[in-house]
C-alpha positions in Angstrom: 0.0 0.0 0.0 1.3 3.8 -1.3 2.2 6.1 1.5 -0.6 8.8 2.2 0.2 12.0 1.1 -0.3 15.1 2.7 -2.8 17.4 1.4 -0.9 20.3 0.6 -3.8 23.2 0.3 -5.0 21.7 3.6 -1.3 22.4 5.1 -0.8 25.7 3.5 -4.1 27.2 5.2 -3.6 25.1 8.7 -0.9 25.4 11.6 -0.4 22.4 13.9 0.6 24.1 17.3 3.3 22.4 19.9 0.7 20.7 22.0 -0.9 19.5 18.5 -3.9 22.0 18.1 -5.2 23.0 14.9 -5.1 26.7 14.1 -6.1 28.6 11.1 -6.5 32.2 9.8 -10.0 33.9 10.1 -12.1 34.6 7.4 -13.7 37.8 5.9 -9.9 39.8 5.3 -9.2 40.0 2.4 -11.5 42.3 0.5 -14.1 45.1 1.6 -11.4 46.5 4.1 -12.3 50.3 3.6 -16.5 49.1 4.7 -15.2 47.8 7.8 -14.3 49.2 11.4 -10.8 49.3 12.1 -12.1 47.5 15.2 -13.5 44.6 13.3 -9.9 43.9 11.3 -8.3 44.0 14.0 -10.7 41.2 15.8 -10.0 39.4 12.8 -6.5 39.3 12.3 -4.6 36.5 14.2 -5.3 33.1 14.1 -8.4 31.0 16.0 -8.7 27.3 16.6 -10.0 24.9 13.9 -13.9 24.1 15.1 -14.4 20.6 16.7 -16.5 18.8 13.7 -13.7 19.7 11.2 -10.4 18.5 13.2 -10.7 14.8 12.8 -11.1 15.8 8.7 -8.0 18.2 8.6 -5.8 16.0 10.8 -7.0 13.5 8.2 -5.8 15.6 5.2 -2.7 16.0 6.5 -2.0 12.8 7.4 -2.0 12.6 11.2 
């Protein structure tokens, strides 16, 4: 049986952190900046956790 290979848009958009979390960037920065509140960018800059229903997928898509 092949090795599995790693997904590789799945580990471009996904971090694994030292104690083996999933985190990812949030969504909704990249267009329709000027409409926003600066306070609204800046809530949505940085990185949150991957949600619970979706980690057993991702883990699978990148081969863990």
């Amino acid at each position: 049986m092949p090795k599995m290979k790693t997904h590789k848009g799945t580990a471009k958009r996904v971090r694994i952190t030292g104690s083996g979390k999933l985190r990812r960037q949030q969504t909704g920065l990249r267009h329709r900046l000027e409409k926003k509140s600066s306070k609204e960018t800046r809530d949505l800059s940085g990185t949150t956790e991957v949600a619970k229903p979706d980690v057993s997928r991702v883990n699978r898509l990148l081969g863990r």
